[in-house]
matplotlib code that plots the C-alpha trace (Angstrom):
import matplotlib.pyplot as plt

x = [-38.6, -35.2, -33.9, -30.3, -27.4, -25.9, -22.6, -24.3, -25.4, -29.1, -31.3, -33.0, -35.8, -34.9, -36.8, -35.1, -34.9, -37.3, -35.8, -32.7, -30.8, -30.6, -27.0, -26.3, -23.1, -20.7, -17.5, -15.5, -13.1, -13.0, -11.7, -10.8, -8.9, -7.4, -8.9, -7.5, -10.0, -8.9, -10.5, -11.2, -10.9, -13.6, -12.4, -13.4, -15.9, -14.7, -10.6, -8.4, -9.1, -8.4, -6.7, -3.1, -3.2, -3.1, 0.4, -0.2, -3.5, -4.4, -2.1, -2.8, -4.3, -6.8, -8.1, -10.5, -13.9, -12.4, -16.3, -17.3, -13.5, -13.5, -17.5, -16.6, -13.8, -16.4, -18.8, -15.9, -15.1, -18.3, -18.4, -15.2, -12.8, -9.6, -8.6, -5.7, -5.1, -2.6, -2.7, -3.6, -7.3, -7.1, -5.1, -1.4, 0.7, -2.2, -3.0, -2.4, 1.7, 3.6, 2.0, -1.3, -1.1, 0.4, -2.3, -4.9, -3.1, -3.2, -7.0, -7.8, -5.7, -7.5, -11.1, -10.0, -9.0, -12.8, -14.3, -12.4, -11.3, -8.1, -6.1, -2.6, -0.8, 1.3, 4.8, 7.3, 9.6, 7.7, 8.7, 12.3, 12.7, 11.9, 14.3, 17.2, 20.2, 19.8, 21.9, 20.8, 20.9, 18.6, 16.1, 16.2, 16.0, 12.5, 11.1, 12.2, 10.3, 6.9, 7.4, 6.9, 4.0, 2.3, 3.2, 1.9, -0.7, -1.4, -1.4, 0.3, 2.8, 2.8, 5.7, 5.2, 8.1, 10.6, 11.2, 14.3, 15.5, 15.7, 17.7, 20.2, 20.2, 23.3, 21.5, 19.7, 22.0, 20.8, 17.3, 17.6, 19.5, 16.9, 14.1, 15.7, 15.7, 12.5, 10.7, 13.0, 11.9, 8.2, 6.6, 4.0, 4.2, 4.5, 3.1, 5.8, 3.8, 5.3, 3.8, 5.9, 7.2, 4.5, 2.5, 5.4, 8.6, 10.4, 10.3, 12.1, 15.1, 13.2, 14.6, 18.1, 17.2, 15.8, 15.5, 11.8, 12.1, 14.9, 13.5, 10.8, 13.6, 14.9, 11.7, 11.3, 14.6, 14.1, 10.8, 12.6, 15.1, 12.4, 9.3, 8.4, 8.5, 6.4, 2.9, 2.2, 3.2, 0.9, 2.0, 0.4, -0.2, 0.8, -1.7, -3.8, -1.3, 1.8, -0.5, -1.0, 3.1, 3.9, 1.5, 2.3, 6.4, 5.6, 6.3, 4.0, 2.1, 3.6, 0.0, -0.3, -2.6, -4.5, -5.5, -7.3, -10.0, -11.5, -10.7, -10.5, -12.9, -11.7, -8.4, -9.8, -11.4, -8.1, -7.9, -6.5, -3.3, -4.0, -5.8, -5.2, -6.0, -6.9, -5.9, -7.7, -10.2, -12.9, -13.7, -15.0, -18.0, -19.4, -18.6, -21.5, -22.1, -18.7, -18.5, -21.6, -19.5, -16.4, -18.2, -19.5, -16.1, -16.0, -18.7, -17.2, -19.8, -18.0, -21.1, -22.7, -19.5, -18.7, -22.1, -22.3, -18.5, -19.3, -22.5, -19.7, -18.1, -20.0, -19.9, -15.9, -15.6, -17.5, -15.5, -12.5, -13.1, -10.1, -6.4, -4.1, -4.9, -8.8, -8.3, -6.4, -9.5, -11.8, -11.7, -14.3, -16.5, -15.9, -16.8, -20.0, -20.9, -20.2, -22.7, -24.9, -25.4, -25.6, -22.0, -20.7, -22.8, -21.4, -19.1, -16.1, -12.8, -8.9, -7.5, -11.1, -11.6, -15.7, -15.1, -12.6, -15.6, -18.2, -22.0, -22.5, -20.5, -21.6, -24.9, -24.4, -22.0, -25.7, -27.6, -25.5, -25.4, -29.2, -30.2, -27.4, -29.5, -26.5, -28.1, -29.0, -32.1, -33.0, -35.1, -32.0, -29.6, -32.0, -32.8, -29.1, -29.2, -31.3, -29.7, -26.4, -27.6, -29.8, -26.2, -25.0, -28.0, -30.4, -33.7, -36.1]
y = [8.5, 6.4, 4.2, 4.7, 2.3, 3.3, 2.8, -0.1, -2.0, -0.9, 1.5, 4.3, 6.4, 9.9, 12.3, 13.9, 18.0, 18.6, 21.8, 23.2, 26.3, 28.9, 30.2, 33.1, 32.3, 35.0, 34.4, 37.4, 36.5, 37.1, 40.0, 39.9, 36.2, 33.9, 31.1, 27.5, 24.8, 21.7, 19.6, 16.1, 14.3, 11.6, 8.6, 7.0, 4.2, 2.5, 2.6, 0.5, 2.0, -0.7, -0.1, 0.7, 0.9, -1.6, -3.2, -2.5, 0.1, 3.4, 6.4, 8.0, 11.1, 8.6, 7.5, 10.6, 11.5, 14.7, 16.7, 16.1, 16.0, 19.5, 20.0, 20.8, 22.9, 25.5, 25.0, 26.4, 29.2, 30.0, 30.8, 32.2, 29.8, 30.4, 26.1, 24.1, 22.0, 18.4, 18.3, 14.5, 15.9, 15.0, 11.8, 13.2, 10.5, 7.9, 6.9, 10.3, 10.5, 13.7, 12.8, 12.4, 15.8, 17.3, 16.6, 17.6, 21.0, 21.4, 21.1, 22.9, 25.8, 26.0, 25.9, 28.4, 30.7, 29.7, 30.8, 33.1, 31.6, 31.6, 28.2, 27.2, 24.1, 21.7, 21.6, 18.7, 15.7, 12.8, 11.9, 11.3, 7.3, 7.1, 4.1, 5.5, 8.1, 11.1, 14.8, 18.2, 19.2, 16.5, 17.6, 21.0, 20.1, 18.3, 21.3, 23.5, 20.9, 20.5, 24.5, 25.3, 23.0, 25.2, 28.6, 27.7, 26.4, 30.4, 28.8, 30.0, 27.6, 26.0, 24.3, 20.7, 18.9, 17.0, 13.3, 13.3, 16.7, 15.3, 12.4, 14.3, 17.8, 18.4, 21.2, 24.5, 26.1, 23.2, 24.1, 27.7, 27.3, 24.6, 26.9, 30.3, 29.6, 28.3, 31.3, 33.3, 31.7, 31.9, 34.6, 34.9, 34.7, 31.1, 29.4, 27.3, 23.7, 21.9, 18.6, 17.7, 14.3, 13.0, 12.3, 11.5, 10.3, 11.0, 14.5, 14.2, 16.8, 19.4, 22.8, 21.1, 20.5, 17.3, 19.5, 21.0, 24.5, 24.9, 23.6, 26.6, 29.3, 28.0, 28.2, 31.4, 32.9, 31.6, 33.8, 36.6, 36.9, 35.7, 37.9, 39.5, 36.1, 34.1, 34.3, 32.5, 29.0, 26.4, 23.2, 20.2, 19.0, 21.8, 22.3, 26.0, 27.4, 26.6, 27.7, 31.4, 31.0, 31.4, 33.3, 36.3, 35.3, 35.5, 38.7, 41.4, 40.4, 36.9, 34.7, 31.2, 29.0, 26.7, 23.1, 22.4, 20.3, 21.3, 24.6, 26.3, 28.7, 30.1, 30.4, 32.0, 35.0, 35.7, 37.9, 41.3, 40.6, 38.8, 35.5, 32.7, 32.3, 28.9, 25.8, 23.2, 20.3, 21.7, 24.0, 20.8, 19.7, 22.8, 25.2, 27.3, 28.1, 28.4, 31.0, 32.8, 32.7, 34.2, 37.1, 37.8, 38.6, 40.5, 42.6, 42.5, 40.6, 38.6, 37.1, 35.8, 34.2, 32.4, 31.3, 30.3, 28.2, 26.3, 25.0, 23.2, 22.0, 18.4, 17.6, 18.4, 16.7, 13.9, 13.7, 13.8, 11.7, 9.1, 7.9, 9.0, 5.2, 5.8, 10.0, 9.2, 8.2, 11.7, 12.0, 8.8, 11.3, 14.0, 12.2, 10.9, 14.2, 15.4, 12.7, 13.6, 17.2, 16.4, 17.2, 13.8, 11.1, 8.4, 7.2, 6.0, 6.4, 7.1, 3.1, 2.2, 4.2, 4.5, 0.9, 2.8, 4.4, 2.1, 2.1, 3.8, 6.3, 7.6, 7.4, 9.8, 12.1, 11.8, 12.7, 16.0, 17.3, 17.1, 18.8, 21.9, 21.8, 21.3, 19.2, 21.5, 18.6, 17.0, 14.7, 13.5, 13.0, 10.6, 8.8, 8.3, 7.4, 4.4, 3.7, 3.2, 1.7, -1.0, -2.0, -2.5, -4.6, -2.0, -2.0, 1.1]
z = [19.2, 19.3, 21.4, 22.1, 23.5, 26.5, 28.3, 30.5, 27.9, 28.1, 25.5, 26.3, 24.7, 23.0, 21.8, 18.9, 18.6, 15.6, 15.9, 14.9, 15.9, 13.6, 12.8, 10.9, 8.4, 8.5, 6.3, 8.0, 9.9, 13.6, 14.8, 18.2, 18.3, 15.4, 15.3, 13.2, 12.8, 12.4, 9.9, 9.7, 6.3, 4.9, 3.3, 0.1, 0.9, -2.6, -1.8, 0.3, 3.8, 6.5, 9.5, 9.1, 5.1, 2.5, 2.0, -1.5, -2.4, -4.0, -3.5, -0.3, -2.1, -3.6, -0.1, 0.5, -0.4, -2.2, -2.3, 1.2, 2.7, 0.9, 1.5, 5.4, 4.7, 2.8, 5.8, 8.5, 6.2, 5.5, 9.8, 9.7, 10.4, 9.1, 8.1, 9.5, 7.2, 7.2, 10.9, 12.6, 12.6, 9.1, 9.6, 9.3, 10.1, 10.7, 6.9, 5.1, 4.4, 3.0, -0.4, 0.4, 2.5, -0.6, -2.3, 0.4, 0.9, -2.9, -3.3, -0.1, -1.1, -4.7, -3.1, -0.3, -3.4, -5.3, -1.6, -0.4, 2.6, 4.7, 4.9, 7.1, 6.7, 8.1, 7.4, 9.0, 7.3, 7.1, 3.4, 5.0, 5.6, 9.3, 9.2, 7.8, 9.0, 7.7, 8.3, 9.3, 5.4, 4.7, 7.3, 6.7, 2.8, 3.5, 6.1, 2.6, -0.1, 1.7, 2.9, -0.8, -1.6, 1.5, -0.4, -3.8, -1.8, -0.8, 2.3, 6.1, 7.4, 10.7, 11.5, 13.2, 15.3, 12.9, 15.0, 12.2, 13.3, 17.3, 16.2, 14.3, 16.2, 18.5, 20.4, 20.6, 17.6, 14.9, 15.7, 15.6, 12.6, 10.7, 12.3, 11.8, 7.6, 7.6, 9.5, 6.7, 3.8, 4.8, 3.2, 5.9, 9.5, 10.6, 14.0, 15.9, 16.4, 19.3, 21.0, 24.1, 24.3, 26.7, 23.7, 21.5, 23.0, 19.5, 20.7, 23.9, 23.5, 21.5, 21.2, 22.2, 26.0, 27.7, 30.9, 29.8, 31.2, 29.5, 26.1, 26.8, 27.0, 23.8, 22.2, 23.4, 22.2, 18.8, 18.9, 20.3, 17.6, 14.7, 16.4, 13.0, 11.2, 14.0, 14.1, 17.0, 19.2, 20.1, 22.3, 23.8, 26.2, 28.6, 32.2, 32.0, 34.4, 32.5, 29.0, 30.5, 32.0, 28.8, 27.1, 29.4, 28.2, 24.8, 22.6, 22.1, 19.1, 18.8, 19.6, 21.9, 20.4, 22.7, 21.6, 25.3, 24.5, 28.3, 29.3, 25.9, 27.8, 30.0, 27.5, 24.8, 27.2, 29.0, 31.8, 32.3, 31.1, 27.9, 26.4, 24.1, 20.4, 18.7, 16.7, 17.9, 16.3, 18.9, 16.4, 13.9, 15.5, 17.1, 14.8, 14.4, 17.9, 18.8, 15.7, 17.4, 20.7, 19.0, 17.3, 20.7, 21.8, 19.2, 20.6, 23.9, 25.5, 27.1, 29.0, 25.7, 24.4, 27.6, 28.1, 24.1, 24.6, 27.8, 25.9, 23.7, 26.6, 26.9, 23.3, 23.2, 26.3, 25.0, 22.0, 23.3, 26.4, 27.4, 27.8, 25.4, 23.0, 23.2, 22.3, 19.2, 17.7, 18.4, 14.6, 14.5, 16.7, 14.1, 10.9, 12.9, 13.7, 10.6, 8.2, 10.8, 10.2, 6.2, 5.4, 3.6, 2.3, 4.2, 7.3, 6.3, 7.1, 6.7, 8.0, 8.9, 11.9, 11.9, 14.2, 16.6, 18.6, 20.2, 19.6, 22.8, 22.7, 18.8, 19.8, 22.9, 20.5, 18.3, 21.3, 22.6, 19.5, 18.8, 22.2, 21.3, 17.5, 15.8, 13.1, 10.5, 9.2, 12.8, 10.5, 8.3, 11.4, 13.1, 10.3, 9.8, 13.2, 13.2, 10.1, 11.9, 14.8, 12.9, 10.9, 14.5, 15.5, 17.2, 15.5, 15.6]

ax = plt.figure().add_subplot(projection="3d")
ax.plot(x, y, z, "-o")
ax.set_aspect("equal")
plt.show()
């Protein structure tokens, strides 16, 4: 028995699973839908991680807990996950710069090669001075640079928004142009990442248009006249409607990847004229049953694997619960989850982010999880438990 927090400040007695689920590991990947995980990182209890960085610490490549950072990555391909790698699951842009995510696409690339498994990465500009003026050369120059880290990597590139590109593109012709070489240059298809500017305003005027639908035309006329080249597009955040809109505009055999953290469902099984693939950290903390789901589908019971993903629907929904400010930090929830199950040693953090969830919430993340039998040793997870909860004052 434990006694966990809740929301309204009062404890209540659970009754752990001693049960787990049994999950068989297939390392295959699936065959009916590609599907990226996004994987969070684990910091290095003994470096400088406190919120926002040191002014003056380790390299940013010396931040993570390389064997359990790299410990989950073996876990999702041994389901099979294909990895998306340098993405903000695993702190891109919030305490992981361009050459920390150098360094985290290099070692994931070298143990997807020791396993087998199938990595993509994150391409964008972030080593350019986010203060300074820069040209279209010089953008397209740093897309090029961390493009060919990703292909000696062995890696698939997916190309993230440039907030250097917006300030310095004149319109739709620079970013077919920046986007055109790229997509060239990459010797594997690429997916087209896009996240609108409701989540970052340094993207307003993407594609060359401010007016939205027309930023969607462009996008997809740069996919029209690259369709060999281009894998697939994924944007955020976009409703379901407009998701399946332009899905169904998309070229045959050009993929849209869903990142919906609520209807992923419903997405991923489609309709009659088509469905959605994945990239999406959704994948990170239910990734055995949602691999069980997926290989249903593969089967074509479509029953089983909608029955199997809307299990996962409470814990996602959990996870990701909140405005924009509090959904930054799902990765806290991650990690959690993730020490948990056995998977790292420890709870700590990229910029200290194992405080950016409360007690409550953690210890209803804990309590989700057990009743799916996520936790591969019950026993372990609910010692760690009470561990946590008696640094946090809660005795059991």
């Amino acid at each position: 028995m434990i006694k966990l927090p809740e929301p309204d400040g009062t404890l209540t007695s659970y009754q752990p699973n001693p049960s787990p689920r049994e999950f068989s590991a297939v390392a295959t990947p699936f065959r009916k839908r590609s599907i990226l995980a996004t994987a969070h990182v684990v910091g290095d209890p003994l470096a400088a991680n406190e919120p926002f960085g040191p002014p003056v610490g380790p390299p940013p490549e010396q931040r993570l807990d390389w064997d359990a950072t790299l410990a989950f990555r073996r876990h999702l391909w041994s389901h099979g996950y294909t990895v998306a790698e340098a993405l903000d699951t695993s702190h891109r842009g919030m305490g992981l710069d361009w050459q920390g995510a150098a360094e985290l696409i290099r070692r994931s690339g070298a143990e997807a090669r020791a396993v087998g498994g199938r990595l993509a990465a994150a391409i964008t500009t972030d080593q350019l001075d986010p203060f300074a003026q820069h040209s279209l050369k010089d953008v397209a120059a740093a897309f090029e640079q961390q493009l060919a880290v990703v292909e000696e990597a062995g890696a698939q590139a997916i190309i993230m928004c440039s907030p250097q590109l917006a300030a310095v593109a004149q319109g739709p012709d620079d970013y077919a142009e920046v986007y055109g070489n790229l997509l060239r240059q990459a010797s594997q298809p690429a997916i087209i990442h896009w996240i609108l500017p409701e989540w970052i305003p340094f993207h307003a005027g993407y594609f060359g248009h401010q007016d939205i639908d027309a930023a969607y035309d462009a996008l997809i006329d740069l996919v029209q006249q690259h369709r060999d080249k281009v894998d697939g597009v994924k944007l955020a955040p976009v409703t379901v409607e407009r998701q399946v809109e332009l899905r169904r505009r998309l070229p045959e055999g050009v993929r849209f990847y869903t990142s919906d953290t609520d209807a992923y469902p419903e997405l991923l099984l489609g309709d009659e004229q088509g469905h959605s693939h994945g990239l999406s950290p959704v994948f990170d903390p239910v990734a055995p049953l949602a691999a069980q789901a997926l290989r249903a589908l593969d089967d074509g019971d479509t029953a089983t694997a909608r029955a199997l993903l809307d299990e996962t629907l409470e814990l996602n929904r959990h996870v990701f619960v909140g405005p924009l400010r509090s959904t930054l930090f799902f990765k806290t929830g991650l990690v959690f989850l993730g020490w948990l199950a056995g998977h790292a040693s420890h709870f700590r953090m990229v910029w200290g982010e194992q405080s950016a969830r409360s007690v409550p919430h953690l210890a209803t993340a804990y309590r989700i999880a057990d009743t799916l039998g996520l936790f591969p040793d019950p026993a372990l997870a609910e010692r760690r438990m009470k561990t946590y909860l008696a640094t946090c004052g809660i005795e059991n």
